[in-house]
N, CA, C and O atoms as CSV, one atom per row, in Angstrom:
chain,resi,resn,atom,element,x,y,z
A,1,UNK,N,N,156.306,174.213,131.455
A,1,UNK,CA,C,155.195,173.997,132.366
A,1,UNK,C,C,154.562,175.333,132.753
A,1,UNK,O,O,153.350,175.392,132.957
A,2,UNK,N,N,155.459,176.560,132.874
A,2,UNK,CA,C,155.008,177.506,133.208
A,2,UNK,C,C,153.859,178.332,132.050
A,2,UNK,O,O,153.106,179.241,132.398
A,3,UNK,N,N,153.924,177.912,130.999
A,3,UNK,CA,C,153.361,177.948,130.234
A,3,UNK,C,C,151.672,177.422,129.813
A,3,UNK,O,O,150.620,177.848,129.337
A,4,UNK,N,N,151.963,176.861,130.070
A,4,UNK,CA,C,150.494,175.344,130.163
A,4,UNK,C,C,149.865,175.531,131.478
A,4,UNK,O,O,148.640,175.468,131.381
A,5,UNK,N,N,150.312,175.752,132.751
A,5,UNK,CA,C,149.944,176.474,133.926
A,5,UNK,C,C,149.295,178.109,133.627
A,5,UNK,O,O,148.296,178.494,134.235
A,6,UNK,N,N,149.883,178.820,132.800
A,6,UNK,CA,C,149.403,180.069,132.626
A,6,UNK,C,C,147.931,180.087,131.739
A,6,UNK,O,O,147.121,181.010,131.821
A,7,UNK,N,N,147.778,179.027,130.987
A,7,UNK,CA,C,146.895,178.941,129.545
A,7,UNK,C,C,145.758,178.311,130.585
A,7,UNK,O,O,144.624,178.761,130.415
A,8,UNK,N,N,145.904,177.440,131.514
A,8,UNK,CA,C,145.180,176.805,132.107
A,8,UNK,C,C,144.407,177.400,133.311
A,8,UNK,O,O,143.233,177.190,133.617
A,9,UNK,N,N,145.397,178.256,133.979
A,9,UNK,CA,C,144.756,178.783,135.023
A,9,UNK,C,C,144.864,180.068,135.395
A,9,UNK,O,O,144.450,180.573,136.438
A,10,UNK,N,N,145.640,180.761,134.186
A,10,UNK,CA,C,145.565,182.208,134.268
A,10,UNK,C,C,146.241,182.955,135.015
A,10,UNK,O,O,147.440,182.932,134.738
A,11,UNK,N,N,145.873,183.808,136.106
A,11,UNK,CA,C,146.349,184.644,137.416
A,11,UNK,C,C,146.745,183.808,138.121
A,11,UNK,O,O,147.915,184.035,138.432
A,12,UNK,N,N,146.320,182.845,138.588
A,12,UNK,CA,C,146.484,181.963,139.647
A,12,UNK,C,C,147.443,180.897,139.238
A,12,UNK,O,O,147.582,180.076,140.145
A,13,UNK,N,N,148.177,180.626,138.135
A,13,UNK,CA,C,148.659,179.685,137.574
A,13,UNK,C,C,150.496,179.458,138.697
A,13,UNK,O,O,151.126,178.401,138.679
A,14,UNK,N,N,150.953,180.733,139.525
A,14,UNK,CA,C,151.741,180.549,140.488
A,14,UNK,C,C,151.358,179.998,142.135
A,14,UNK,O,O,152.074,179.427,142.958
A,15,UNK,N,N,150.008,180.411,142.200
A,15,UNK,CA,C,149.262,179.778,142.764
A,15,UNK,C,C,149.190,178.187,142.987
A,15,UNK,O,O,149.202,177.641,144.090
A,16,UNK,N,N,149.127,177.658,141.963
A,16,UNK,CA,C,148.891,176.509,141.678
A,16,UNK,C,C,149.761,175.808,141.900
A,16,UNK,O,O,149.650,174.757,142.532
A,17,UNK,N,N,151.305,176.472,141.190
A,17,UNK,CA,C,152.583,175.837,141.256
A,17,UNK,C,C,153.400,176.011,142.480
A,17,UNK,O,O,154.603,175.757,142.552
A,18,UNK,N,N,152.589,176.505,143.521
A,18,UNK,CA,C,153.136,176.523,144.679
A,18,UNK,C,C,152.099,175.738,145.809
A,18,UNK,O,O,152.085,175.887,147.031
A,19,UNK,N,N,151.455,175.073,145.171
A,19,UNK,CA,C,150.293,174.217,145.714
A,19,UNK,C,C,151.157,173.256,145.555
A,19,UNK,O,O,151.566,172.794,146.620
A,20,UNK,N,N,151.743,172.613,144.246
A,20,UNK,CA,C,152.465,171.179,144.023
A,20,UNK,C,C,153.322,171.690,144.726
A,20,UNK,O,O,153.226,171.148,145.827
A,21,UNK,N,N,154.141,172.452,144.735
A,21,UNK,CA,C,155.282,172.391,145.915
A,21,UNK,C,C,155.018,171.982,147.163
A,21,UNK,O,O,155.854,171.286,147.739
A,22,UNK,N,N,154.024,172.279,147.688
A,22,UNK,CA,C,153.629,172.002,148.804
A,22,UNK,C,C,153.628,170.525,149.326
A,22,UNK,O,O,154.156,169.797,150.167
A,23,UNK,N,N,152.554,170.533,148.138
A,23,UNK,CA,C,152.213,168.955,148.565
A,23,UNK,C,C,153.842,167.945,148.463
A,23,UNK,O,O,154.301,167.193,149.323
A,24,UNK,N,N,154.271,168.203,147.435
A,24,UNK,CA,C,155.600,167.462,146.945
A,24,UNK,C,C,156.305,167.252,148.198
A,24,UNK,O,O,156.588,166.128,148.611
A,25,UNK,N,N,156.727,168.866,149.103
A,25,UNK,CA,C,157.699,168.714,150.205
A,25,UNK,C,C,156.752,167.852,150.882
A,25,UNK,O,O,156.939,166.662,150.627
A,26,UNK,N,N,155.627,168.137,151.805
A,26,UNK,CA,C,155.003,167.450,152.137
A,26,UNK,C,C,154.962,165.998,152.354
A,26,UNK,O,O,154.722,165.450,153.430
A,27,UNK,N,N,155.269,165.311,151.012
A,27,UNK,CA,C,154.686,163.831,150.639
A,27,UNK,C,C,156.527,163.317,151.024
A,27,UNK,O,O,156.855,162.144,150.844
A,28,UNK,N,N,157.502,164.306,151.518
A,28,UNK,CA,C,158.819,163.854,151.176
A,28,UNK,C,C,159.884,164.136,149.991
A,28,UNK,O,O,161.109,164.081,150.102
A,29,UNK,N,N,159.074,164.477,148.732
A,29,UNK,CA,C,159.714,164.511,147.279
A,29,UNK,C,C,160.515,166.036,146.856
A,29,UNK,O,O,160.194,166.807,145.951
A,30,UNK,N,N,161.671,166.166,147.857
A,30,UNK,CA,C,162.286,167.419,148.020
A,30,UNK,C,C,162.549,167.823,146.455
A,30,UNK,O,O,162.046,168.848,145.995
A,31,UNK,N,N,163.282,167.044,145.747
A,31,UNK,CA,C,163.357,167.210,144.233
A,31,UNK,C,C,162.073,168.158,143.504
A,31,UNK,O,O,162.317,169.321,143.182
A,32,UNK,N,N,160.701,167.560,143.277
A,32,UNK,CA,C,159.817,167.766,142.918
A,32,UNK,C,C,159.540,168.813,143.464
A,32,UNK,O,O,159.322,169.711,142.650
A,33,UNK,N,N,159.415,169.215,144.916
A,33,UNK,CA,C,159.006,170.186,145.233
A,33,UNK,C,C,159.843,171.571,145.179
A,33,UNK,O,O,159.343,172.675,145.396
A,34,UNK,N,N,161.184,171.335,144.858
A,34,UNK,CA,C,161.777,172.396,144.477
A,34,UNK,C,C,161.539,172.593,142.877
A,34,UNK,O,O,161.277,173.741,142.518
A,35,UNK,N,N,161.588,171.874,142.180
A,35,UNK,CA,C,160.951,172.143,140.709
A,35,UNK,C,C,159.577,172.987,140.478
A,35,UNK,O,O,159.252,173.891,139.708
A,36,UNK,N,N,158.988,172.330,141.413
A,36,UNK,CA,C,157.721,173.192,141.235
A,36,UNK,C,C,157.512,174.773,141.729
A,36,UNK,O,O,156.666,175.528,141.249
A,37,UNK,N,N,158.436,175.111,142.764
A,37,UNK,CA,C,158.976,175.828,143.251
A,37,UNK,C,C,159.549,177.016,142.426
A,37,UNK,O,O,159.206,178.180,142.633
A,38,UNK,N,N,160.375,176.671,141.554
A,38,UNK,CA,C,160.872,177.343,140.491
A,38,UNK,C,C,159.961,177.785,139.521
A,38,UNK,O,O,159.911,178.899,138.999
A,39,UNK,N,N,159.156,176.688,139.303
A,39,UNK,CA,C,158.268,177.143,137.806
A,39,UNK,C,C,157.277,177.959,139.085
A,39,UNK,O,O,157.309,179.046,138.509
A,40,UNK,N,N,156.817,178.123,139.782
A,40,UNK,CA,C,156.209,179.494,140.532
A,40,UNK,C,C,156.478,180.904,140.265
A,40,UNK,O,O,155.726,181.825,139.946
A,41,UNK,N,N,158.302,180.817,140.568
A,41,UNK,CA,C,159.430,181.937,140.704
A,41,UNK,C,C,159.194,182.162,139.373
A,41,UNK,O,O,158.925,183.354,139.223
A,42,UNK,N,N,159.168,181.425,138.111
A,42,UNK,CA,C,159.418,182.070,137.066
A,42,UNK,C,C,157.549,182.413,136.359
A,42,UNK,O,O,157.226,183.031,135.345
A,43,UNK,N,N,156.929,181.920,137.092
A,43,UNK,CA,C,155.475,182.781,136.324
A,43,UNK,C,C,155.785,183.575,136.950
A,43,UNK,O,O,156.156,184.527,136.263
A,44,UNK,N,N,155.895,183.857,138.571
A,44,UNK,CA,C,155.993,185.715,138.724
A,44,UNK,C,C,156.710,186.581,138.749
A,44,UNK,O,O,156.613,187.700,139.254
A,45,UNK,N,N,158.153,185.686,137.715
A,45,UNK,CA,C,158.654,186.847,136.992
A,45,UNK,C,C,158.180,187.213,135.605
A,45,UNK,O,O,158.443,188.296,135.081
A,46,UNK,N,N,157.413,186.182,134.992
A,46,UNK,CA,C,157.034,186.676,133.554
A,46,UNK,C,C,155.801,187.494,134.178
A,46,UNK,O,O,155.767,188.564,133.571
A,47,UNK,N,N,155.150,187.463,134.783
A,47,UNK,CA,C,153.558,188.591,135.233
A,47,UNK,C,C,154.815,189.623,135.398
A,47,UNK,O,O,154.992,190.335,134.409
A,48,UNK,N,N,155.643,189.802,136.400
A,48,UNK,CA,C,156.357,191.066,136.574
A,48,UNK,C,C,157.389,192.082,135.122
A,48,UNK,O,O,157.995,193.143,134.970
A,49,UNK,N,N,156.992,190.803,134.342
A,49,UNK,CA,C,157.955,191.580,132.797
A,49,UNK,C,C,156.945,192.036,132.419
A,49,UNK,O,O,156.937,193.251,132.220
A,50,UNK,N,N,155.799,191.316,132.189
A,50,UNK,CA,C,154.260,191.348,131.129
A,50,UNK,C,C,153.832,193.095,132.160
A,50,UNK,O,O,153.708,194.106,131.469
A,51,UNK,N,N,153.682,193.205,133.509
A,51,UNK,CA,C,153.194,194.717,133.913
A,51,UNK,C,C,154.170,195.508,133.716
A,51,UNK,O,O,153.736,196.655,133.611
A,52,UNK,N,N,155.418,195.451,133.602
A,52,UNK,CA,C,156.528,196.226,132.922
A,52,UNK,C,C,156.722,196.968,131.589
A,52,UNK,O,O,157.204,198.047,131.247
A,53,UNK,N,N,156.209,196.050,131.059
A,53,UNK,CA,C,156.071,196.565,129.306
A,53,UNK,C,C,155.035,197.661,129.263
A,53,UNK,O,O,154.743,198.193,128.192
């Protein structure tokens, strides 16, 4: 997902995935919203490898 989030929305693609988290906890759906949660954590660790190189 973190992937298809990046192709789709670029810079902002952790952005985004911390938008569904939101809403997820929000709506109740603790599951979901920790998933989405994660795929956040891991786009801004791949931006933090990608300015590393």
């Amino acid at each position: 997902m973190a992937i298809v989030l990046e192709a789709k929305h670029g810079q902002f693609a952790a952005e985004v995935a911390d938008f569904f988290s939101a809403v997820h906890f929000k709506n109740g759906d603790r599951d979901r919203s920790d998933a989405w949660a994660d795929v956040a954590e891991r786009l801004r660790e791949r931006e933090n490898e990608r300015l590393l190189d």
